[in-house]
C-alpha positions in Angstrom: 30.1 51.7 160.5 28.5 54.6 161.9 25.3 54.2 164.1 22.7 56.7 165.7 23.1 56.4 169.7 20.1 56.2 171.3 19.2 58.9 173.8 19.0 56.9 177.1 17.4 58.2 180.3 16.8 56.5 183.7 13.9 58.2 186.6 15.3 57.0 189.8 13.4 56.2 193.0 16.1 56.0 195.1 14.3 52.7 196.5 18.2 50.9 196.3 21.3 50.7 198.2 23.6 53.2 196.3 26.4 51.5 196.2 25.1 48.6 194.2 22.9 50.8 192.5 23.1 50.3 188.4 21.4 53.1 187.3 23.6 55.4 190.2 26.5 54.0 187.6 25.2 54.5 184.2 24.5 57.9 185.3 27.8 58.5 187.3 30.0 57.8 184.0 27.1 60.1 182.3 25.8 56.8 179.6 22.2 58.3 180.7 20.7 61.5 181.4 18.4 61.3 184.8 14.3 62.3 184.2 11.5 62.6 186.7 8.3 60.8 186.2 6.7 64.4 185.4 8.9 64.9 182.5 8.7 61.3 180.8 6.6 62.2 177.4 4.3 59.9 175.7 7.0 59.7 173.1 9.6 58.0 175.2 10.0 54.4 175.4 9.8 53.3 178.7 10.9 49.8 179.4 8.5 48.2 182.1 7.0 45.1 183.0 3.8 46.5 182.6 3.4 46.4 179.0 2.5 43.8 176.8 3.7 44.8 173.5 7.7 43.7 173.5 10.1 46.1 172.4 11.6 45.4 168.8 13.0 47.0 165.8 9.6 48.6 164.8 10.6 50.8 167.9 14.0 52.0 167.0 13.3 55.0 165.0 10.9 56.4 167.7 13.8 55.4 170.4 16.7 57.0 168.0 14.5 60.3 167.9 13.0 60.5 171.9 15.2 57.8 173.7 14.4 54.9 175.9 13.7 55.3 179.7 15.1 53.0 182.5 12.8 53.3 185.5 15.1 52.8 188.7 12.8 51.4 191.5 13.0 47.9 193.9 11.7 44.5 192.6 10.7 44.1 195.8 8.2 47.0 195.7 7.5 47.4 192.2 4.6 49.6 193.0 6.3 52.4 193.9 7.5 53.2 190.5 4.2 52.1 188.7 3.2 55.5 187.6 6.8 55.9 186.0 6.3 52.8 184.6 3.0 53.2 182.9 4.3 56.6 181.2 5.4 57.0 177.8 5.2 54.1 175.2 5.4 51.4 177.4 7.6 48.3 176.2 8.2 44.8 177.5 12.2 43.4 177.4 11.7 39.7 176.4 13.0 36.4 178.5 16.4 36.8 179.9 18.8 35.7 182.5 20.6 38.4 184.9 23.8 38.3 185.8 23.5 41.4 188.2 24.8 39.8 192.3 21.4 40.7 193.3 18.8 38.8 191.3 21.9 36.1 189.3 19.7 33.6 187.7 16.5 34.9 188.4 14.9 34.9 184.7 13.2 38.9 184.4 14.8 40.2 187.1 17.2 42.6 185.5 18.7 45.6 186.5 18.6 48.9 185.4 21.8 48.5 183.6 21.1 44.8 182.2 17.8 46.3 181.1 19.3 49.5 179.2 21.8 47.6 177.6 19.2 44.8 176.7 16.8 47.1 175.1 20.1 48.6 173.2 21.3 45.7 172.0 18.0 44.4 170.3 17.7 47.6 168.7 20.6 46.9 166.9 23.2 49.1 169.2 25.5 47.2 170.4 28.2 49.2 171.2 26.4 51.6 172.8 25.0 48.6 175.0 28.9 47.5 175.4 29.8 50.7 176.8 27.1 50.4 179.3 27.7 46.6 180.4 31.4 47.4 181.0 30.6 49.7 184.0 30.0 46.4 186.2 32.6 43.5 186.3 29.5 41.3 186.0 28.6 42.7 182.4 30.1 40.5 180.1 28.7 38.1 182.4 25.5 39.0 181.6 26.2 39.3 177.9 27.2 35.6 177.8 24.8 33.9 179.0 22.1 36.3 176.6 23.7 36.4 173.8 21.8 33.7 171.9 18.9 35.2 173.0 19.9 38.4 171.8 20.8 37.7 169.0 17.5 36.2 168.2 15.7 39.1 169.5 18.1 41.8 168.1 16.9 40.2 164.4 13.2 40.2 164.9 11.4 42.9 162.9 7.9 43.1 165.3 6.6 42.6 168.9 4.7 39.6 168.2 8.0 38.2 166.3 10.1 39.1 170.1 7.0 36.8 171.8 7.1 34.1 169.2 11.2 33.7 169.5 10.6 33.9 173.5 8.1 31.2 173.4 10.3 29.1 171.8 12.5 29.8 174.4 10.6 29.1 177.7 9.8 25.9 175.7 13.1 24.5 175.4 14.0 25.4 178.6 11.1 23.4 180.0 12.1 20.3 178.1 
């Protein structure tokens, strides 16, 4: 079944060791396109902590036609990419578990390539999102343990429906 492939972009602060880097990969095996902050538009959905709408279906028209951003910058000094991060539409990826060496386990703490193919994959493209996750031995990794919670995501229509199936979450998990 065919599919539109969402345009996918990634602004890179260089703030990582390049050889570990995620988005260095995506972008190496050309999956993304790179942008600088300056040329984000308002249009673009930019995935970042920041927001508090969660990014669902409702967005995947908007990300079919102007793409989805991946801002590249440390966890450790989230700051530094702020100003990418509060560009363009601004949506929040839900709970999930990395799988990435750096942050494995840490719930949030994604990387740039477990975010991209995250935001893919509850947008309904998960092939594209396949081809992104095999560029790291760790991706189906990744996959695995977030499946059930993508899957969940992947069929809820709205933002509030992405917080509602994430609360449910974070409650179980505390049980």
């Amino acid at each position: 079944m065919p599919y539109d492939k969402i345009p996918v972009y990634i602004c890179d602060f260089h703030t990582c060791n390049p050889k570990k880097c995620t988005a260095n990969r995506i972008l190496r095996f050309n999956k993304a396109k790179e942008i600088k902050k300056r040329e984000i538009s308002k249009f673009q959905i930019v995935l970042t902590p920041f927001s508090s709408i969660a990014l669902s279906q409702a967005d995947k028209k908007q990300a079919i036609k102007h793409g989805i951003v991946g801002v590249d910058c440390s966890w450790n000094n989230i700051e530094s990419g702020k100003e990418a991060l509060t560009k363009g539409t601004g949506r929040a990826l839900p709970y999930l578990v990395p799988a990435n060496p750096i942050n494995y386990g840490k719930p949030t703490k994604l990387s740039t390539l477990e975010a991209i193919a995250s935001a893919l994959i509850i947008l309904g493209n998960i092939r594209q999102a396949e081809e992104i996750l095999q560029l790291e031995k760790w991706g189906s990794e990744f996959y695995k343990i977030n499946k059930e919670y993508l899957d969940l995501y992947s069929k809820a229509k709205t933002s509030k429906e992405i917080v509602q199936i994430q609360s449910q979450i974070i409650s179980k998990l505390r049980r």
